[in-house]
N, C-alpha and C positions, 0 to 999 in steps of 0.2 A: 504494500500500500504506500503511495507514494507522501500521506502525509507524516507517515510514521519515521520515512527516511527524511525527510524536512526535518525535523525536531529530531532526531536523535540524539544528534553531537552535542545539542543544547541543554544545559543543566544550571537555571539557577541558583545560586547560591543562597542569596535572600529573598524574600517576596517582593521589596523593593525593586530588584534585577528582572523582572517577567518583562516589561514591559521591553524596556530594550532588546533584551534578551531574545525575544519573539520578533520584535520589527529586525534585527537584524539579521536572523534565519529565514525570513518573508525575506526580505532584500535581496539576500544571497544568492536564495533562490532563484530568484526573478533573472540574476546574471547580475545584478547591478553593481559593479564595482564601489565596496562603502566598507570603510573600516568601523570596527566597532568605537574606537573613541569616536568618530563622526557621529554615530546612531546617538552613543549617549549625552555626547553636547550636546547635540540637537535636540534632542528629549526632553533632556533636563533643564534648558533655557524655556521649553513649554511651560504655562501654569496649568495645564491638565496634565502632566507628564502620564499618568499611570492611567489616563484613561483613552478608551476606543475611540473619542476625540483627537487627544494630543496624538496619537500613533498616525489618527489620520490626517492630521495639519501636515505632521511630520512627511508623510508620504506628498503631500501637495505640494509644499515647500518643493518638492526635489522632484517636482511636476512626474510622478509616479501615478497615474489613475489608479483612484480608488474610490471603493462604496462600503459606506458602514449601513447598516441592515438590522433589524429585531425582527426574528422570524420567532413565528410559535410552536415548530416543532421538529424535527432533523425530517420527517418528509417534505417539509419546504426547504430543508438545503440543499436536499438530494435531485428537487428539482430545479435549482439553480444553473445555469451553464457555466461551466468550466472555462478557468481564465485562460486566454492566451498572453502567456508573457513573452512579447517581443526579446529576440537575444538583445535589441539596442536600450536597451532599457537603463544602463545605466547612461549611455550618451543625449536620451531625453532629459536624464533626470540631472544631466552635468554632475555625476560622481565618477570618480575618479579611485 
């Protein structure tokens, strides 16, 4: 399953840490060239840092498309369509 292999390498240390911790294996994923001190300046300069706001400024910031969502139940995420992540994804988002 491909989201299992997204998150593996990623282990928290504090609960403080998810938030980055997670936009930066999303990032990684995507291709987008972004070192983790970048993820957590940027984060942690947010006043929402730990929330699915701040994650998504953070993504816009780095003009990354994105959508945050409240679904009411995993058969509405299942019927979601699956993202295409462009491989230039880090030269829209100018990370480096």
């Amino acid at each position: 399953m491909r989201s299992a292999r997204l998150f593996s390498s990623f282990q928290p240390s504090r609960r403080e840490d998810n938030a980055p911790a997670t936009l930066y294996a999303l990032v990684r994923a995507m291709g987008a060239r972004v070192t983790k001190t970048a993820v957590w300046e940027t984060l942690r300069e947010h006043p929402d840092s730990a929330s699915l706001l701040g994650l998504s400024d953070v993504l816009t910031t780095w003009r990354i498309e994105n959508t945050a969502l409240q679904l009411a139940s995993v058969e509405q995420f299942r019927e979601l369509p699956r993202p295409s992540w462009p491989t230039s994804a880090n030269a829209r988002a100018g990370l480096r």
